[in-house]
C-alpha positions as CSV (number, residue, x, y, z in Angstrom):
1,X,114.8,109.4,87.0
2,X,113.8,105.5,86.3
3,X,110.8,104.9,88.3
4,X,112.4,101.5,89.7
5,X,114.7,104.3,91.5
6,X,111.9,106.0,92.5
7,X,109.8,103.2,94.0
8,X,112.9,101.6,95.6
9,X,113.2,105.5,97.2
10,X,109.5,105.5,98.2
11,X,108.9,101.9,99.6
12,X,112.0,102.9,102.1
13,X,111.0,106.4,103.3
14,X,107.2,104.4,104.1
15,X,109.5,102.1,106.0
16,X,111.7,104.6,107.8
17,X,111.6,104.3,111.5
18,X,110.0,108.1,112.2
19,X,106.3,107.7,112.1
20,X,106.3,111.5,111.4
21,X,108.4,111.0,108.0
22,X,105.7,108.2,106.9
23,X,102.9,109.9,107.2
24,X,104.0,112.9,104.9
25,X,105.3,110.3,102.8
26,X,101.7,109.1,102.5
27,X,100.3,112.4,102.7
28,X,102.9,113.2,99.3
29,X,101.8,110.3,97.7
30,X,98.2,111.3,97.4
31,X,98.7,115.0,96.8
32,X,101.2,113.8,93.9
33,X,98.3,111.5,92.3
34,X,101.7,109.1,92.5
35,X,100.1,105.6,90.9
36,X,100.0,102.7,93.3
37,X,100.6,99.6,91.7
38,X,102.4,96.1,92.8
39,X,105.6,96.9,95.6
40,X,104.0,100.7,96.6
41,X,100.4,98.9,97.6
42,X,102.5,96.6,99.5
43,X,104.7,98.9,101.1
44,X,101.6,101.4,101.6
45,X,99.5,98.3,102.9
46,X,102.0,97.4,105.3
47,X,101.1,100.5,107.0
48,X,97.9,99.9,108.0
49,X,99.6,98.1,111.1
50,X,102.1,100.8,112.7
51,X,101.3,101.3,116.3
52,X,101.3,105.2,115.6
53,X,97.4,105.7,114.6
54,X,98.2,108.6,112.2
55,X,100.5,106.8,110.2
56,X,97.9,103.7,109.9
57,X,95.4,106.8,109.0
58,X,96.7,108.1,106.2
59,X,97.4,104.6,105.0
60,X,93.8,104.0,104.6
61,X,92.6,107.1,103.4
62,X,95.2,106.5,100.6
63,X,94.4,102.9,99.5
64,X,90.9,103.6,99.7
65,X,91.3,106.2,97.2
66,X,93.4,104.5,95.1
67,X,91.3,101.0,95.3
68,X,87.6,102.2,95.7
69,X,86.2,98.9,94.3
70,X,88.4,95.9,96.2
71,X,89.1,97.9,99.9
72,X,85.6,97.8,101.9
73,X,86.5,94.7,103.5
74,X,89.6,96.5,105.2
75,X,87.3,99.8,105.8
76,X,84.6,97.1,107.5
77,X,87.4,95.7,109.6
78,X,88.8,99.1,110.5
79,X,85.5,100.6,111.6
80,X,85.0,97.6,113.9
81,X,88.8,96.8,115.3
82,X,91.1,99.8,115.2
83,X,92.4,101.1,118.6
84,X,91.7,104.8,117.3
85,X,88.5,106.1,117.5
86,X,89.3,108.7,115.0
87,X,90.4,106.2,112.4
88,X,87.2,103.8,113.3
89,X,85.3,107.2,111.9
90,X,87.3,107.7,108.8
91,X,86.8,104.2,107.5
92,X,83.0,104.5,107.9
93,X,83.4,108.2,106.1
94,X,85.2,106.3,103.4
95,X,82.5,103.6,102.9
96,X,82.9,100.9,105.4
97,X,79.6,99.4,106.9
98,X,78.4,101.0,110.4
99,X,78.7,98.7,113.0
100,X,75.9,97.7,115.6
101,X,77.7,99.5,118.5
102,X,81.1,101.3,118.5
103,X,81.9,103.3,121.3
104,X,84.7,105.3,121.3
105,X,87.0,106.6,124.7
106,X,84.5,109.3,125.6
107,X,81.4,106.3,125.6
108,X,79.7,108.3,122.3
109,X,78.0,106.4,119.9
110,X,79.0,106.4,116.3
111,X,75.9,107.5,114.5
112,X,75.0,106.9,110.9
């Protein structure tokens, strides 16, 4: 298969309108070790935004393993401003910097 096929295949299945189908998209692209580079960061990336947290989840826990060294900024961000509590907690898991206070739903702390 030409990989241009391949990533044309891939960027539209991380597009496709059922979260459900993105996310084990994402999920298949780390368990394949698939490389991310130019178009599938983008298309990856552009999930970070979905309204459906588990989507924007395994978005970051991707591109964090596949860009250690240039993603903290987006982990910072994420433990400070995402809507899901559970995603606030995977960013600092994956290195972002603890914020001051973060309270989640239940009014628990986040604790280093």
């Amino acid at each position: 298969v030409e990989q241009e096929l391949l990533t044309d295949a891939i960027r539209k299945i991380l597009a496709d309108s059922d979260w459900k189908i993105r996310v084990h998209a994402l999920n298949s692209l780390l368990t394949l070790e698939v490389p991310l580079e130019g178009s599938l960061i983008r298309a990856v990336s552009d999930n970070l935004n979905h309204e459906q947290w588990p989507v924007r989840l395994a978005a970051l826990y991707l591109l964090a393993k596949a860009q250690p060294d240039t993603f903290e900024k987006v982990l910072d961000w994420t433990a400070r401003n995402d809507a899901s509590i559970i995603n606030r907690k995977m960013a600092i898991a994956l290195g972002a910097s603890v914020p001051d206070e973060v309270d989640d739903e239940a009014g628990l702390k986040i604790e280093e």
